[in-house]
C-alpha positions in Angstrom: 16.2 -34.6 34.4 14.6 -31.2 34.2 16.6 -30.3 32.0 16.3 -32.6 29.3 12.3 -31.9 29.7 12.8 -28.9 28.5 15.0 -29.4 25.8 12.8 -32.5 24.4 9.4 -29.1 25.1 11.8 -27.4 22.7 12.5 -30.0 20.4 9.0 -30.0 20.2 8.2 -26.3 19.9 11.1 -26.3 17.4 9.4 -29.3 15.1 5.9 -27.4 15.9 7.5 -24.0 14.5 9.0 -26.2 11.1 5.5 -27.5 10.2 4.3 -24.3 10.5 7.2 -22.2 9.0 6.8 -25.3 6.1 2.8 -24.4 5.5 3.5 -20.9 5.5 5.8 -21.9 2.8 3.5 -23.9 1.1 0.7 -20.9 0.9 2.9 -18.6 0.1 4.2 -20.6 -2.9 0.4 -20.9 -3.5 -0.3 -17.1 -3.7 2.5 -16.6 -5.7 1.0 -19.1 -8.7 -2.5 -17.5 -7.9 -1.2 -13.8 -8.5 0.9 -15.7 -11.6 -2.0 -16.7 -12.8 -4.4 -13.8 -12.2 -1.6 -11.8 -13.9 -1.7 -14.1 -17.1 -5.6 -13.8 -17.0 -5.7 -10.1 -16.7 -3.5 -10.1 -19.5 -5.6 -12.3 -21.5 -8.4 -10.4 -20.3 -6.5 -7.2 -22.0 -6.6 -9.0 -24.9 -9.6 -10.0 -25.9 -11.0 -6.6 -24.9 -8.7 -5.7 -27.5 -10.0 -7.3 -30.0 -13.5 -6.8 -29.1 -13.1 -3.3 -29.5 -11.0 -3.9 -33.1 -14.5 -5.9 -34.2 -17.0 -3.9 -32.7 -15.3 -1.0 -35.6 -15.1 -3.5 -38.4 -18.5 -4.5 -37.5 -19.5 -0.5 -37.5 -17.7 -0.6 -40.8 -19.7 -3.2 -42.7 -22.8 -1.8 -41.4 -22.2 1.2 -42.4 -21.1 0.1 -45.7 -24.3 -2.0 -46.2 -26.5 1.1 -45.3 -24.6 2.8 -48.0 -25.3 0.1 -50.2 -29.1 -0.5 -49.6 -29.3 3.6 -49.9 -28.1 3.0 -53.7 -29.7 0.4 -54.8 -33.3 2.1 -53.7 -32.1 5.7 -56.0 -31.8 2.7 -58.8 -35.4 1.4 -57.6 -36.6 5.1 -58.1 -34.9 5.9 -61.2 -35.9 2.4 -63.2 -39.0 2.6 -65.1 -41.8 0.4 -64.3 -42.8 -2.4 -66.2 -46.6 -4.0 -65.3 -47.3 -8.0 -66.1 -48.8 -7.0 -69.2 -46.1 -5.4 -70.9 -43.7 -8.3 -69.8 -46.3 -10.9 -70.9 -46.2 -8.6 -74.5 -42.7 -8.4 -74.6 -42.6 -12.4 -74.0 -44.9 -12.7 -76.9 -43.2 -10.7 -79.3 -39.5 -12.3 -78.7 -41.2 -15.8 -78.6 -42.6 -15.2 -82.2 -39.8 -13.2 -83.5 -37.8 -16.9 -82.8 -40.5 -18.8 -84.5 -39.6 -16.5 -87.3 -36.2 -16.9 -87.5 -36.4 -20.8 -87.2 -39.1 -20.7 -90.5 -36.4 -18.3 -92.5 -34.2 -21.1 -91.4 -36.1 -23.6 -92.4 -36.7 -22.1 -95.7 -33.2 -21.2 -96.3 -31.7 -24.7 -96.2 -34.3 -26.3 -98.5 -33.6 -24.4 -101.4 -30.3 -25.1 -100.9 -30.5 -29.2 -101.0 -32.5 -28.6 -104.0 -28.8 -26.4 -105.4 -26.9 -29.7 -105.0 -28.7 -32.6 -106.0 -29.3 -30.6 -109.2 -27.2 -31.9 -111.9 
């Protein structure tokens, strides 16, 4: 009978062992799909770095670009003459009654010219 006491202590040391051999399994599995996925993240991670760093230049780029821009457009500023309200108001004034003008010479020019054809 001693005997088979320690055989069933075994038996129970040996089903004691499986559980735990089968949980070390199972965390070991589980670090393996963590690394995995850290792996996949880095790589992402890689990624997007990437293309922070390709922006960050074009974004360099269009700055630069507009600073170019602005930089011409104030040389124009400098260069162009300017004009006070007055001389717009003026220059209004003159191209409003230089249409008035026109519309009277108009005016004038198709009267005579109904007067042509109901002349017999």
């Amino acid at each position: 009978m001693g005997k088979k006491k320690k055989s069933a202590k075994d038996d129970q040391m040996t089903l004691a062992e499986a559980y735990v051999g089968f949980q070390i399994q199972l965390k070991e599995k589980e670090v393996e799909e963590f690394e995995s996925e850290v792996k996949t993240l880095e790589e992402k991670n890689q990624r997007y770095n990437q293309r922070q760093e390709h922006l960050k230049e074009e974004q360099l780029g269009h700055i630069q670009t507009l600073l170019k821009q602005a930089k011409d457009q104030e040389r124009e500023l400098e260069h162009k003459e300017v004009v006070s309200k007055e001389q717009v108001e003026q220059a209004l004034q003159d191209h409003w009654e230089l249409e008035k003008t026109k519309e009277r010479e108009i005016e004038g020019n198709k009267q005579p010219a109904k007067h042509t054809l109901y002349c017999p």
